[in-house]
C-alpha positions as CSV (number, residue, x, y, z in Angstrom):
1,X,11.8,-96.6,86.6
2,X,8.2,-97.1,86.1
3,X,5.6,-98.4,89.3
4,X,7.9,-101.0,91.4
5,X,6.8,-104.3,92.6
6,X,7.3,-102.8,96.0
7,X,4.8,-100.2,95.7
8,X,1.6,-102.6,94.3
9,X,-0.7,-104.1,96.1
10,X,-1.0,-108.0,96.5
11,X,-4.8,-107.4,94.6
12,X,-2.6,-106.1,91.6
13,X,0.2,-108.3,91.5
14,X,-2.8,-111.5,91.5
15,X,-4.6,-109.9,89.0
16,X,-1.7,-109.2,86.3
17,X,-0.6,-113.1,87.2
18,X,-4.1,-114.1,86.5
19,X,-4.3,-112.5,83.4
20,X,-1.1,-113.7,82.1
21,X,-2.3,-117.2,83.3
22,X,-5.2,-117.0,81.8
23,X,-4.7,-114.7,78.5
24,X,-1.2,-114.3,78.9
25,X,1.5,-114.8,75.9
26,X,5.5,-115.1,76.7
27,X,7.9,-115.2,73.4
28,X,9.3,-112.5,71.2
29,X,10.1,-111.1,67.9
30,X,13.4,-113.2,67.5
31,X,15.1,-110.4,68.6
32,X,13.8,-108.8,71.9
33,X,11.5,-111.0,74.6
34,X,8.0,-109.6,75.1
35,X,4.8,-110.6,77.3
36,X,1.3,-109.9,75.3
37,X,-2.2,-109.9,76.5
38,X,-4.2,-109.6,73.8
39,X,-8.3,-109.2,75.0
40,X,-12.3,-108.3,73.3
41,X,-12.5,-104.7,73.0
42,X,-15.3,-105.2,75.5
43,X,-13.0,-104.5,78.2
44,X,-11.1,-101.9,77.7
45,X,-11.4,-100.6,81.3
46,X,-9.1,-104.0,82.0
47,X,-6.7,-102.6,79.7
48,X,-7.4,-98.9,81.1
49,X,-6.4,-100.1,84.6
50,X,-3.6,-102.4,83.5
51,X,-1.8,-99.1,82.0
52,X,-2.2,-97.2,84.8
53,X,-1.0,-100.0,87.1
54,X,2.0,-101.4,84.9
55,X,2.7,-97.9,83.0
56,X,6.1,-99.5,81.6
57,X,3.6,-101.3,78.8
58,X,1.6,-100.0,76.0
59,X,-1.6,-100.2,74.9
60,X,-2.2,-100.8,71.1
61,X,-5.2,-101.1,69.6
62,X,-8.3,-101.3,68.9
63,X,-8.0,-103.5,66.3
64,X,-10.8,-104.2,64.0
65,X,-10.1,-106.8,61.1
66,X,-10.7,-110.7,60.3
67,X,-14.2,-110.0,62.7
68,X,-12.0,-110.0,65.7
69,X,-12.4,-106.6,68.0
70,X,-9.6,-106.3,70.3
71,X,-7.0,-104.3,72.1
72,X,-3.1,-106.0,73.3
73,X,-1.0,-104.9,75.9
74,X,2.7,-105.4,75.5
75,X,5.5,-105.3,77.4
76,X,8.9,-105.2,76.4
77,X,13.0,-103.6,77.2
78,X,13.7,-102.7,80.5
79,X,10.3,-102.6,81.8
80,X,10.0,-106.4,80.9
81,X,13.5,-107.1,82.2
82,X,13.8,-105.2,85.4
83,X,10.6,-105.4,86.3
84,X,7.7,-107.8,85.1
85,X,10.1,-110.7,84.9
86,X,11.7,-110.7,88.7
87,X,7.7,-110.1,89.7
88,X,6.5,-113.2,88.0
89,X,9.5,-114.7,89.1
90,X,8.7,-114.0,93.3
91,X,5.3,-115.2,92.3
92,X,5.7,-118.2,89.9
93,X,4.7,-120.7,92.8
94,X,0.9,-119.2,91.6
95,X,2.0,-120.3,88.0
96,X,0.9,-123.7,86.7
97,X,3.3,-126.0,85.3
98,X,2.0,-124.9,81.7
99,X,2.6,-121.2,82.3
100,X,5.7,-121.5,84.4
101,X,6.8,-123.5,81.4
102,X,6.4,-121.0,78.6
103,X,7.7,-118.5,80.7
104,X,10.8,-120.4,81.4
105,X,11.3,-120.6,77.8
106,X,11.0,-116.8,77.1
107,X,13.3,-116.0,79.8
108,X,15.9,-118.7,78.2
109,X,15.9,-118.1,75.0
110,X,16.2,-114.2,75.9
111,X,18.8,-114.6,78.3
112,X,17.1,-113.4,80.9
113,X,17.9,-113.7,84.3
114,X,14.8,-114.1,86.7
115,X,17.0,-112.1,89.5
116,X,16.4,-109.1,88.1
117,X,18.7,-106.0,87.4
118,X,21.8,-106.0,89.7
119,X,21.8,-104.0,92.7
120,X,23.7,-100.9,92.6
121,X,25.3,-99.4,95.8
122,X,23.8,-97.0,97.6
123,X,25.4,-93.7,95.5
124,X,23.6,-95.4,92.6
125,X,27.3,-96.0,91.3
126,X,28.5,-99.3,90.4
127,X,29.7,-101.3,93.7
128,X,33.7,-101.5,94.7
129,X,35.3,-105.3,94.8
C-alpha cells in the first residue's frame, strides 16, 4: 500500500494533523467516508508536498469559479481506511474536542473501525483459529 505511518516522520504526521485541524473536513458523499482539505491556490507547494507525502490522496483542482481560487485534497477507499484513519487515531490526543468530534462522527457513520485493517499472518494469508 501507499507511504505507511511507520515510514513518516513525526514533522509529517504533525503537519497533516495540523492541517486537518485547522482546514480539515471529515464526512462523505452518503456513500463512501472521505477527509478534504480544501486551500487558496496560493499554496500549491502545500498541496505539492502533501501528495508526495500521503500519495494514497488526490489532488483536484485548481478551481476557479464564485471568485474563490483553490485546490482540495481528498482522501478516500482504502487509503482512508487503512491508513489515514488508524494515523489520526494513534494521534487524536493532538485533536481538540471539536475535531476529535467530527472525526468520530465520520468514522461512525462509515463504520469504520479506528484499529485499522486486521493483521494478516506472516505468509500474508489469512490467520489459522
Amino acid at each position: 500500500m501507499d507511504t505507511s505511518p511507520a515510514q513518516l516522520d513525526g514533522l509529517a504526521v504533525g503537519y497533516l494533523l495540523g492541517l486537518l485541524v485547522g482546514e480539515g473536513h471529515f464526512g462523505g458523499d452518503g456513500r463512501q467516508p472521505q477527509i478534504t482539505l480544501r486551500m487558496h491556490v496560493r499554496h500549491e507547494k502545500l498541496f505539492r508536498w502533501l501528495t508526495a507525502t500521503f500519495p494514497g490522496g488526490r489532488l483536484y483542482g485548481p478551481y476557479h469559479h464564485g471568485g474563490r481560487h483553490y485546490y482540495q485534497w481528498m482522501a478516500r477507499g482504502d487509503y482512508l481506511r487503512q491508513v489515514l484513519v488508524p494515523l489520526i487515531a494513534a494521534h487524536r490526543g493532538w485533536l481538540d474536542d471539536h475535531v476529535a468530534g467530527r472525526f468520530d462522527a465520520m468514522c461512525e457513520r462509515y463504520g469504520i473501525s479506528e484499529a485499522g485493517p486486521e493483521p494478516r499472518s506472516a505468509s500474508g494469508g489469512e490467520s489459522a483459529s
